[in-house]
N, C-alpha and C positions, 0 to 999 in steps of 0.2 A: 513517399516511396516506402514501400515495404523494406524490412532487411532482412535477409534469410540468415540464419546467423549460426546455419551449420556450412552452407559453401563460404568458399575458402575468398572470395572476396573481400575486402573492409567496407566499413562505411565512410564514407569520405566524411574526413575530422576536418572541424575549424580551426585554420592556423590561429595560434595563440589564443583561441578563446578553450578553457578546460571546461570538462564536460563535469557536470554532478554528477553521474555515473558513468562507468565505461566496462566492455568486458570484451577482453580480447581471446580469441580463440580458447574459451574458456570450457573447461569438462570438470562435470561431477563426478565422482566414481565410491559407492557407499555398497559396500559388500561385494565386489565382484563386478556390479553389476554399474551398468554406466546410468547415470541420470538424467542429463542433455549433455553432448558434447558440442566442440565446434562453436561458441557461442558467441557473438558479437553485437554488441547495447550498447547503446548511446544515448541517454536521459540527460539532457540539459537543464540547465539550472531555473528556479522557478514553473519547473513545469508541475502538472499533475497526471499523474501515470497509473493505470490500473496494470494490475500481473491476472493474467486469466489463465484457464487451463480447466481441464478435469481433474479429479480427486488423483492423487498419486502421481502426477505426473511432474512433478517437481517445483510446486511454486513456492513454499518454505523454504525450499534447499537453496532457492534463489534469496530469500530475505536472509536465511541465517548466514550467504555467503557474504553479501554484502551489509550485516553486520560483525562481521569479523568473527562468527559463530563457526565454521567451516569452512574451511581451507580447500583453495580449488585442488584438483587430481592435476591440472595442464592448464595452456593460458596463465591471463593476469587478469587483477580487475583492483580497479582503482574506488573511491569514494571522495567527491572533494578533492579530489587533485593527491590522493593521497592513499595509502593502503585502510580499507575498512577499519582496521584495529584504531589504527593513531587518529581519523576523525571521529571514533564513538564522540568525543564530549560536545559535535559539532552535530549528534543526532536526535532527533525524540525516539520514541519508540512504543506502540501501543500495542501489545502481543494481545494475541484473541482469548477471549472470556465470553461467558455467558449471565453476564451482570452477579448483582450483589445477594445474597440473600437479606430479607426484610428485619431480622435483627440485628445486623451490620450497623452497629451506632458512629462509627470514626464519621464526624462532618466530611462535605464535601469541599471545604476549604483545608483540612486537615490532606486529606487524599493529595489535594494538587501540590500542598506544602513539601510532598516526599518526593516530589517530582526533582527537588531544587536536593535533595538528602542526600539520594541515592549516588554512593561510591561509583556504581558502572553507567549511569544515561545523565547523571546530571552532577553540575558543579558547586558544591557550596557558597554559601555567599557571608560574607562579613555584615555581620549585624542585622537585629532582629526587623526594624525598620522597615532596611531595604527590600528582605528577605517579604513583608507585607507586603511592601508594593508590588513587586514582581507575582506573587501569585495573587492579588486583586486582578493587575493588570489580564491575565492569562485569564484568568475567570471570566470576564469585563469580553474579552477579545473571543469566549466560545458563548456568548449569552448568556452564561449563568448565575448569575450576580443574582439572580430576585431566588434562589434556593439554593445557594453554596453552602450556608449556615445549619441549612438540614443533615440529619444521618442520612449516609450514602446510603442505605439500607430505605429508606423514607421515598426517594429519589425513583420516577421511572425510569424505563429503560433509556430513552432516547435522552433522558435530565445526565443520569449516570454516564451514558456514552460521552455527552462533551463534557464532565468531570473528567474523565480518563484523556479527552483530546488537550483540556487544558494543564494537564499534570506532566503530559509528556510535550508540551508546549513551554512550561513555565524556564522552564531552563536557554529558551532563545535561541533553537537549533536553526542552524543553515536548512537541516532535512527532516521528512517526517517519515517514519516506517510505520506501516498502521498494518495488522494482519487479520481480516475479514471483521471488521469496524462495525459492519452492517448487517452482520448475520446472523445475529439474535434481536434483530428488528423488526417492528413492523412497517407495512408499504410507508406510511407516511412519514416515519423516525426514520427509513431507511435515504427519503426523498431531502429531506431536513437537514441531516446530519451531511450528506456527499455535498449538498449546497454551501454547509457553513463551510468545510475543508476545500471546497472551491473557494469562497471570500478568504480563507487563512491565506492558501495558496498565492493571489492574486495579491490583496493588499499587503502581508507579508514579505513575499520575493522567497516564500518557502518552496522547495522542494517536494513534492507529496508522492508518495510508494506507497500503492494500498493494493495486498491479495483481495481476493475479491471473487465468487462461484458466480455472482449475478453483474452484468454492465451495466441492467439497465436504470438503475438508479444515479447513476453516474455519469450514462453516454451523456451528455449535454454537456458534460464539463472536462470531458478528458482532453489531453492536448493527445495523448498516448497510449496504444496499449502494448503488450507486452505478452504474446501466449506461447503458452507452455505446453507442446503436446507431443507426442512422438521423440521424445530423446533431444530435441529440438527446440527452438525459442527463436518466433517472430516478431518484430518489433515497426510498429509507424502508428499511424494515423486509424483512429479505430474504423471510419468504413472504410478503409485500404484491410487490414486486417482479415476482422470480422464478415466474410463476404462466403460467397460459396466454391468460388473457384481460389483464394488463397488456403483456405482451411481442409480445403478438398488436396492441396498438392503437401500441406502440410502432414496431416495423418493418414496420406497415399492411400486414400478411401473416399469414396463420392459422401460428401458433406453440403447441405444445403442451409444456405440460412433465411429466414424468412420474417420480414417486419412486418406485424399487426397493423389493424388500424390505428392503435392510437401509438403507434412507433416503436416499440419494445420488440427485440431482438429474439426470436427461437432457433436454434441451432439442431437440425436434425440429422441423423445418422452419422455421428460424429462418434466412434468405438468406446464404449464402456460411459461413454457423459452422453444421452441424447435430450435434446431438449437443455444443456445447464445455464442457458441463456436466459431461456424463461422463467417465470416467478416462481422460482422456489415453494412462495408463501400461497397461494394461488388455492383457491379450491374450486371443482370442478360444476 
């Protein structure tokens, strides 16, 4: 079931089961100007969820709300059963970058170490020990045990990306926030990396939020997507979604989407984003 989550219906909530995210009639409002209004999500726990959208249309304004970065204008919205602020310690968080530069000597077991430092995403821990195991173990749990010991700076892109998955992992979060994870990737790093964050997800019981300009490195693994477009924010099952006639009612513009042969999503005539489905990386 699609959710349209600017009419004014709910989505029907499970009695007593609480949602890992929730957002009730929820509006942004940042200058005057509204960002989506009306908003209603429902991400349950252990799922893995992409946030789509075109450039501008607010799909930060959604991560920083649900990191307790921005405060809604109307509505509520919960995290964990709880307001975003009071479960940050219950979150990871991998904001977007565009890798390390090649003189960057801090090891990559160092990097994951600040995971566990850090006053705002992560908890300290008693003793130096323990503090070893827990970011082996995280290491160990994104593959990267056979080059932790390198400068991040040594490290490729796709080595570096699950250093940074394992750093905001080491801390043991119920949730993951990842903000375009795969966008300074290549097709193959991009293919690799959404795989492993599907096994964290899975063998985990973690939670996965990942912004995201391209699905198709992902669609195989989503349970959910999430798009952002027109003031508005629909939420189910990516082919519910991602189709020509939901996307078409969503940006009140004839929108078509069309799957390749080898299955990867192109989104045409979709205003100001055409094609942001397709590979980005792609040369012609």
């Amino acid at each position: 079931m699609v959710t349209n989550t600017s009419a004014p219906e709910r989505s029907r909530l499970r009695p007593g089961h609480p949602a890992a995210i929730e957002l009730a009639d929820a509006t942004v409002r940042l200058g005057g100007r509204t960002i989506w209004g009306g908003a209603t999500l429902r991400i349950e726990p252990g799922e893995f969820v992409a946030v789509l959208g075109p450039n501008g249309a607010g799909k930060s304004t959604l991560l920083r709300v649900l990191l307790g970065q921005l405060p809604l204008s109307a509505g509520s919205v919960s995290v964990l059963g709880t307001s975003p602020l009071a479960a940050k310690r219950e979150v990871g968080y991998l904001p977007q970058r565009h890798g390390f530069d090649a003189t960057t000597r801090i090891r990559g077991l160092d990097l994951v170490r600040l995971g566990l430092d850090g006053a705002r995403w992560g908890v300290p821990l008693p003793g130096r020990k323990s503090e070893r195991r827990r970011v082996e173990e995280a290491v160990a749990l994104v593959g990267a045990s056979g080059y932790a010991r390198r400068a991040i700076g040594e490290c490729s892109g796709g080595e570096q990306q699950r250093l940074l998955i394992a750093a905001a992992l080491v801390g043991r979060p119920r949730m993951l926030f990842l903000d375009e994870p795969l966008d300074s990737l290549d097709l193959p790093n991009q293919a690799s990396v959404a795989a492993l964050l599907n096994r964290v997800c899975r063998s985990e019981g973690i939670t996965v939020v990942l912004v995201a300009h391209d699905v198709n490195p992902m669609l195989a693994h989503l349970d959910r997507v999430a798009y952002v477009a027109g003031g508005r924010i629909l939420s189910g099952p990516p082919e519910q979604v991602i189709s020509s006639d939901t996307l078409s009612e969503l940006y009140s513009s004839p929108v078509e989407v069309l799957r390749t042969s080898d299955g990867r999503l192109v989104v045409v005539g979709a205003p100001d984003a055409p094609h942001h489905h397709s590979d980005r990386h792609a040369h012609p």
